[in-house]
Structure formats: C-alpha cells, structure tokens
N, C-alpha and C positions, 0 to 999 in steps of 0.2 A: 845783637843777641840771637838772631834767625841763623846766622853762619855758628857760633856757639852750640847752638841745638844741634845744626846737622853734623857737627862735628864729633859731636856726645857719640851718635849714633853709629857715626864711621868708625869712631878710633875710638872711644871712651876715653875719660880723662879721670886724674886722682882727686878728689874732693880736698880742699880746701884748710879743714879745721875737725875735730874729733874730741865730744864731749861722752863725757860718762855720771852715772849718779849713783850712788850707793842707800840703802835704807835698812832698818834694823828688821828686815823681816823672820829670819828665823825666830826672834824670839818672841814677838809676836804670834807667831804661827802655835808656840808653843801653849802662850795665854788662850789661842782659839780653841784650844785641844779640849777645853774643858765648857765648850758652850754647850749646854741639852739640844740634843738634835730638836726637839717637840718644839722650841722656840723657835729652833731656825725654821721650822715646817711654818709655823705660823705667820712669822715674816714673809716668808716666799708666798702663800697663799693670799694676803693681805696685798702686799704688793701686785700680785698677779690680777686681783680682783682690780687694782683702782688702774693700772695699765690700761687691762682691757676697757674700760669704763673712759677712759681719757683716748687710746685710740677709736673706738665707735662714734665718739664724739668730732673726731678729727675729720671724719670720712665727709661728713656735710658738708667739707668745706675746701676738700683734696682737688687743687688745681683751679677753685674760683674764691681763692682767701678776700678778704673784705679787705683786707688794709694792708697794705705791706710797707714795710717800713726799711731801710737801709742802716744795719750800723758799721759797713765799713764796705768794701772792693768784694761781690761776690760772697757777701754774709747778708742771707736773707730773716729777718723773721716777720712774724704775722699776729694778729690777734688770738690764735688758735694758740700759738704758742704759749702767750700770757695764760690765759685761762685755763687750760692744760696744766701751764706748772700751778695756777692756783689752787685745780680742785685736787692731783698730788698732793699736794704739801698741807693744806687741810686735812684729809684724810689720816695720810702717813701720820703727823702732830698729833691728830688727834686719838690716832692708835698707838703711839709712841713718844709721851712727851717728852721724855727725858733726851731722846735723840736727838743730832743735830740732823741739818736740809742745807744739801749744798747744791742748786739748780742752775741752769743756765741764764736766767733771769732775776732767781734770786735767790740767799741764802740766810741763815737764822741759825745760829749757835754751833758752830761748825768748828769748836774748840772739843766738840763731844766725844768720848771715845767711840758710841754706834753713831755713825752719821747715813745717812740718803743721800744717794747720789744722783742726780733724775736730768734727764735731755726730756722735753715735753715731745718735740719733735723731729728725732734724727737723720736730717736729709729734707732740712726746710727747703732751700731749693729746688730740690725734687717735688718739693709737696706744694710750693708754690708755681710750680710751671706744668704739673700735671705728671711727672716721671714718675710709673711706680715706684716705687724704692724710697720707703720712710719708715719708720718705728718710734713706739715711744721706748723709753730704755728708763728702766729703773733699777741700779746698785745701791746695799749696803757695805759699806765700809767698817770695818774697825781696828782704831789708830792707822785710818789710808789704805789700809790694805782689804781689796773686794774680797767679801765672805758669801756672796750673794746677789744672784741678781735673774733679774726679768727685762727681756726683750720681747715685745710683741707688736708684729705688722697688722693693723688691721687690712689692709686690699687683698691678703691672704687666710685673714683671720689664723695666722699662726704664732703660737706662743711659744719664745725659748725660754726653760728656765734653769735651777741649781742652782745649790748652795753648798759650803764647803764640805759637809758632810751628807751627799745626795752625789746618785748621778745628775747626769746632764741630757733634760728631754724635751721632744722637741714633740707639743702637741699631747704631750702623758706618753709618749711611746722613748724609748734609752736612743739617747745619740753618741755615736764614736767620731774621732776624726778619720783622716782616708787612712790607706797603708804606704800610699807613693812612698819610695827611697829615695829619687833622684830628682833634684830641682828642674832637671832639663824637661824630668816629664810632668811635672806637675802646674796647677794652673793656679796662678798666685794674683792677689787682690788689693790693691795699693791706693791712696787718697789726696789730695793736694791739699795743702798749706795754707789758709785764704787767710791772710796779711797788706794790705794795701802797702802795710810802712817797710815790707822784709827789703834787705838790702839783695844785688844783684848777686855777691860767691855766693848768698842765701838758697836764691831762684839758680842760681847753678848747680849748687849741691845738690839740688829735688832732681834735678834733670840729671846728672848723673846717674842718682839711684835708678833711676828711672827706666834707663837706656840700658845701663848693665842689668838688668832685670830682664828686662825684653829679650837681649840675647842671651841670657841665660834660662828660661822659663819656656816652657811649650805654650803656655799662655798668660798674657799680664788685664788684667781687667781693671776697671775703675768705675764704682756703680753709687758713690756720692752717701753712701749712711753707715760708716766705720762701725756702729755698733751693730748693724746684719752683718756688713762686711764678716767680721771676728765670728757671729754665728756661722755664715755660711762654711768655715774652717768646723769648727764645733760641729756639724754634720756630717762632713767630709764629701761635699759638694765641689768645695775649694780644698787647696794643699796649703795655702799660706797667704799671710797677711801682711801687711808693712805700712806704717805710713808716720812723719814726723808733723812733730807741735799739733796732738793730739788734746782736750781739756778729760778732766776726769768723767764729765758726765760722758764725756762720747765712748767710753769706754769701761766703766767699772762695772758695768753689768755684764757686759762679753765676755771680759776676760775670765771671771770665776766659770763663766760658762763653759769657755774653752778646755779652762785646766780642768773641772771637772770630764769634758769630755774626752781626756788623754794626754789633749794640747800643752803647750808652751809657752810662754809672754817671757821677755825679756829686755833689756835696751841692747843695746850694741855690740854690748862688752861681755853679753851673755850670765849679766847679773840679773836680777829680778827687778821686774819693772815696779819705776815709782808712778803713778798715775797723774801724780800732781807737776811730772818734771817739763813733760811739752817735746821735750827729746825723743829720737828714732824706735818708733812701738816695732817689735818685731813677734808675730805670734805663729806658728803650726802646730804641723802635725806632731810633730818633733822632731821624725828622720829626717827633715829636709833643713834643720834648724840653723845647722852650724853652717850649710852651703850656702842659706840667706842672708846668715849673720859676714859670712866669706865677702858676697857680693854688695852688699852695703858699707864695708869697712870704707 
C-alpha cells in the first residue's frame, strides 16, 4: 500500500470506478419560490439561537469529554454529542412540530417535506483531542434539498448563516467567496473517508484525488470539520472544497451557505448535489469549479 501512495504522487494514476446521482431539483427549487421570506427569517433565527446554546455548552468539555466512546476506525463521539443533539431536536420539535429531525445520533419523521438536518458536533475528533476546529451545524431541508442553514464555532464565537432567500453572513456582516480563476492558485480544503470496512480501489481512489490535487492546487489543506471546511469557501478564506462519503448532517447547513455566498456544490458530473448520496462533494467559488471537477474525474 506504502509504494501505491508514493506512486499516486510520482506519476498519478486513473481511478478505478465513476459514479454519478441525479435528483429532481429544479423543480423543487421551483416549490421554494413561493416560501415568505418572514418564515425562513424565523427559522434561521431559532435555529441560530439553539446552535449557539448547544455550542457554549460544548465548550466545557472541548478536549476533556467524559466518555468517549468508539463506533467504528477513527469515528469518535462523546456525551456532548448525545445531549447536544438532544437539546436541538427538543427545541427545534418543539418550535416546529410538524417538521421532521434527521441528526447524527438520531432521527424522528424524516418522511417530512421541512426536515432538520443537525451534526451536534462537527469534528468530534478534534473536539475530542483538543484541535480547535469544531462546530455545531444545523440545516433545513426541504424534499432534501438545503434551503437553510446555521454553522456556529464556539472557540471563535463565530456564526455562519443564510437561507435561500438571504445573503450569506458571517457574524451579521455579507460574505462572498474569493475571485481566484486558477486552480493552481487557489487553496483548496479536502477531508477523509472514516470507514473501517472501505475496500482498498476505495482507499485508492481517496489517494488519487488527493495527490492530483496537490499538484494541482497552490495549496491542499485538511482541517477535520467539513461543515467549516464549506464555510471557510463561503468567505473566501479558501477557493474550494472536495471530499467523498460525506452524511447529510456534515453538510446541509454549508452548502446553502455557500450557494448563498456565490458558491457551487455539485457531484462530479457537475450535476447538483444530492446530500443524501455519500458520493464525491465538490463545492467553490465557482471559477475554479470545472478545473476541480477536471482533476477529480
């Protein structure tokens, strides 16, 4: 496997296998057209409020969790997590009953057209080992597709948010993505896979991406909490994003962010992304889109 890698890196090699998803978003998008902004204001508020409430809370315990628990190869969670998504999904519930809750720990009527989408804690292992770099992430969905959402770090006390009809701000102040044009110059943000069971073309095909990134990119970063990751683009901090077999909570809140903030979310194939699919997230500024989609093929 060790000669395999350095070989990525010498010569790059073709990937394996190439999957795509399709979903009925336009017309979807067309049903959003007619949501009152006043509500989505109030969702995003509500939300924003139990975020920060569930990050503050997190902080007492950043890097000395009481229990940690293993459910699989490098998938950490913690008490924190539990109770987090509890006092979420309480709250949410019980300002929105008719919506479904689709969490990382647990879910309740997720047949709903409004659903919640919530990571209690994004970059448990960071948060379990002391790495800054965590968030809690809370997306609205409806029929799957993010119309909303709230990312908030507490060790920053920084809040992302936007909803489909809002920009996108970070702290109450408007965020853009960069201007970068060229992938060579731009600094892109990538995340690993944590599977105990993946097969090895699987662990090949990450490394592939990986390496063709590297020489492709002025810089490849990896910082463990996909839903800052996707923010950090949403500012224009970063130029681009990538990473495969993402779950929806680690992402449904970023993304509207992103697209609000200019961005782009796609799978591979340069369709629009299904959040439910696990398949290659590819998100920027958007000048750099097609050259990331190029070097992922």
């Amino acid at each position: 496997m060790l000669n395999d890698i350095i070989g990525i890196f010498t010569n790059g090699f073709s990937k394996k296998n190439k999957n795509s998803n399709s979903s009925e978003y336009d017309g979807i998008l067309d049903e959003i057209k007619d949501f009152p902004k006043s509500k989505l204001n109030k969702c995003l508020k509500d939300a924003e409020r139990i975020a920060i409430k569930a990050g503050k809370y997190s902080l007492k315990y950043f890097g000395c969790p009481r229990k940690v628990s293993k459910k699989g190869k490098a998938d950490l969670f913690t008490e924190v997590d539990l109770k987090n998504e509890k006092k979420i999904k309480e709250y949410l519930l019980k300002c929105y009953p008719k919506f479904g809750f689709y969490g990382e720990e647990s879910k309740d009527n997720t047949n709903k057209k409004f659903t919640w989408i919530v990571d209690p804690i994004d970059g448990t292992s960071n948060f379990v080992h002391g790495y800054p770099f965590y968030c809690v992430s809370i997306g609205l969905a409806y029929k799957g597709i993010p119309i909303l959402g709230v990312v908030y770090a507490p060790l920053t006390d920084t809040v992302y948010k936007a909803h489909i009809k809002s920009k996108a701000y970070k702290n109450n102040k408007v965020i853009k993505v960069s201007s970068s044009n060229k992938l060579i110059e731009s600094i892109i943000i990538t995340g690993f896979y944590y599977n105990a069971n993946v097969d090895d073309d699987f662990l090949h095909d990450r490394m592939v991406d990986f390496a063709n990134m590297v020489k492709s990119t002025l810089a490849l970063r990896r910082d463990g909490s996909a839903a800052l990751d996707i923010c950090m683009v949403a500012e224009g901090v970063a130029d681009g994003f990538f990473e495969y077999g993402l779950s929806p909570w680690d992402i449904c809140a970023s993304t509207i962010i992103l697209k609000q903030a200019g961005g782009r979310v796609t799978d591979i194939n340069m369709q629009e992304y299904d959040i439910f699919s696990k398949e290659q997230y590819i998100a920027s500024n958007k000048k750099i889109h097609k050259e990331m989609a190029k070097v992922l093929e």
